[in-house]
DRENMIZA-911902 format. One record per residue: residue in one letter; x, y, z of N, C-alpha, C, O, CB in turn. Coordinates in pm, whole numbers, plus 32768, in hexadecimal, padded with zeros to 4 digits. Glycine has a CB too. Layout:
<atoms>
aXYZXYZXYZXYZXYZ...
</atoms>
This chain:
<atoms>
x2421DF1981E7242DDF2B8277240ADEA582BA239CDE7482A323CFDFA082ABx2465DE66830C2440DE11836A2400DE1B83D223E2DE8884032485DDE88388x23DEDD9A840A2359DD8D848123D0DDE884EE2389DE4C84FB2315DCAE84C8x242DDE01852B2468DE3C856F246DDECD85522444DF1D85A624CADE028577x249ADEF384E8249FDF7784D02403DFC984C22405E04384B524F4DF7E8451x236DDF7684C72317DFA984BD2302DFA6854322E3E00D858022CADF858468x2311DF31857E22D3DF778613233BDFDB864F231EE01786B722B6DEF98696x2384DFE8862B241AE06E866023ACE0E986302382E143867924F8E07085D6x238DE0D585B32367E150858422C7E16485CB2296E1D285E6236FE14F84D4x2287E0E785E021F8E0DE86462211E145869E21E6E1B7868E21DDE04986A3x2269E112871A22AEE149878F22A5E1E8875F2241E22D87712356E10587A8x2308E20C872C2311E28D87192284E2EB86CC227DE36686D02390E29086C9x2223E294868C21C7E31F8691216CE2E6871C2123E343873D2152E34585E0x215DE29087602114E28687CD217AE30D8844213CE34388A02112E1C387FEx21E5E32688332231E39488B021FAE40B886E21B1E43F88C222FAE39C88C3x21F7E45B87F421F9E49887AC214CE49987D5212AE50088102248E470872Ex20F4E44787C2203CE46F87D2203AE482887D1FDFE4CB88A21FB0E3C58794x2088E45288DF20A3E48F8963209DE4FE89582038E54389512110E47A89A1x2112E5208954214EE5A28928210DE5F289322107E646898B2178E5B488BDx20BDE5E088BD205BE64688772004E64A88E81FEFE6C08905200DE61987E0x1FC5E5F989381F29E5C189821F45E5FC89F51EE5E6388A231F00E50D899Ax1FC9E6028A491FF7E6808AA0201CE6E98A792021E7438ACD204FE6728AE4x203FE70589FC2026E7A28A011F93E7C18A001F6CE81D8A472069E7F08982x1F42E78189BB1EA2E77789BA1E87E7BD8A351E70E8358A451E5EE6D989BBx1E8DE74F8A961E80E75F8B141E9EE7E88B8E1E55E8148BE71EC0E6FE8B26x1F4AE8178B591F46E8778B901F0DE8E88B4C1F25E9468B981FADE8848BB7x1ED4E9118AF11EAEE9728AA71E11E95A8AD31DD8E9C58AE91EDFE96A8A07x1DC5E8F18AE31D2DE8F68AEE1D00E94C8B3D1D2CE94C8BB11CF2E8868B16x1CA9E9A28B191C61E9E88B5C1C10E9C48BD61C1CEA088C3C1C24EA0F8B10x1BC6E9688BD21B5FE92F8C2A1BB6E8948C6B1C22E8688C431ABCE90E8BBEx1B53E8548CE71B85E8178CFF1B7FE7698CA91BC8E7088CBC1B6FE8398D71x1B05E77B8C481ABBE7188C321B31E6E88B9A1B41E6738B7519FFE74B8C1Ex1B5FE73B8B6D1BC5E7558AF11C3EE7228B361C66E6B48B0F1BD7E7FF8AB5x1C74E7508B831CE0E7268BE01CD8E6A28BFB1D39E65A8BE51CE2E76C8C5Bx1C73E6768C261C5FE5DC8C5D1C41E5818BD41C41E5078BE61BCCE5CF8CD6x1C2BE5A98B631C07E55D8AF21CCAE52F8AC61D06E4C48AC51B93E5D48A6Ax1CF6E5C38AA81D7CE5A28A901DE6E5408AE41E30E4EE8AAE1DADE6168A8Cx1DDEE55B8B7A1DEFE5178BD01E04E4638BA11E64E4168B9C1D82E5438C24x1D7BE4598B881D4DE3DF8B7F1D8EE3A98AFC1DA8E3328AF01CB5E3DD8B84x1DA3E3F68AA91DCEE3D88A221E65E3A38A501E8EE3308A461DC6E46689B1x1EB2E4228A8A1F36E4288A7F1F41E3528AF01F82E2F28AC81F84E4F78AE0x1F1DE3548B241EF9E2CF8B691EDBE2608B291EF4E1FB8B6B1E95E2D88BB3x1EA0E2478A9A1E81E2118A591F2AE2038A141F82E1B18A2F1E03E2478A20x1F2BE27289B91FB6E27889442042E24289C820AEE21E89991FDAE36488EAx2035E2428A322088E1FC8A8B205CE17A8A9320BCE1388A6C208FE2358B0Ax2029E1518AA21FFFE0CD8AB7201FE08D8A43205DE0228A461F75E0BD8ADAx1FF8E0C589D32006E085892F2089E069891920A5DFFF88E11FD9E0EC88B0x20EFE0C3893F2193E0E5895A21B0E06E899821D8E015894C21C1E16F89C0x21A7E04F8A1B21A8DFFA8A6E21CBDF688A282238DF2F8A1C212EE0068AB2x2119DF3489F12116DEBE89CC2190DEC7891B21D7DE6589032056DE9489C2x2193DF2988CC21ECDF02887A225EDED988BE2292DE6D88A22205DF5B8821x2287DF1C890F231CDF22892322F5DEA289522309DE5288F62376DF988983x22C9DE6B89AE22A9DDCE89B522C2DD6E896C22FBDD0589892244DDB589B8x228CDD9888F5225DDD1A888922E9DD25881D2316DCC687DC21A1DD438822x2323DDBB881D23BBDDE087DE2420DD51882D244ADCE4880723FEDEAD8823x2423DD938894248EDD328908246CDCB388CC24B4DC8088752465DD3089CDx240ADC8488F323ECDBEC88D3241ADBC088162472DB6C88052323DBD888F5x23E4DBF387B5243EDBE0874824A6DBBF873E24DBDB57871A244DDC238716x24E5DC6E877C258FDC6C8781259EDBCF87B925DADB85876B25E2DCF68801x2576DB9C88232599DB4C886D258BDABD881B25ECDA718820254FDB6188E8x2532DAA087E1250FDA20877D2572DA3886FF2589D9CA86CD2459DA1C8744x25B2DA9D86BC260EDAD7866E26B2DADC86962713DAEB864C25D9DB558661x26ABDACA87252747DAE787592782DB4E872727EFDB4D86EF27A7DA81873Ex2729DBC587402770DC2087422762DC8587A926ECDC8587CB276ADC4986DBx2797DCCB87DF279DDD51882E2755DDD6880B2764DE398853281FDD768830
</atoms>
């Protein structure tokens, strides 16, 4: 597996631990559970974020699309 195809595959379990961290969220009972997941699902976005960042930029030093 290449440095591209791992952060592809990065990307996709960072949407996938979202995912999961809002359903968390809507299922929590309390509010304090809710706001933990919250915070998570905010995190696994952010993590998303900077790959896809650092993906682009590769692609980009690689010439590719």
């Amino acid at each position: 597996m290449d440095a591209v195809e791992l952060i592809e595959q990065a990307i996709e379990n960072e949407r996938l631990a979202a995912q999961r961290y809002r359903e968390g969220a809507e299922s929590a009972d309390d509010p304090e559970t809710r706001s933990l997941f919250e915070q998570l699902v905010r995190w696994e976005q952010d993590h998303e974020r900077v790959l896809r960042e650092r993906l682009a930029t590769l692609k980009l030093i690689r010439g590719q699309r």
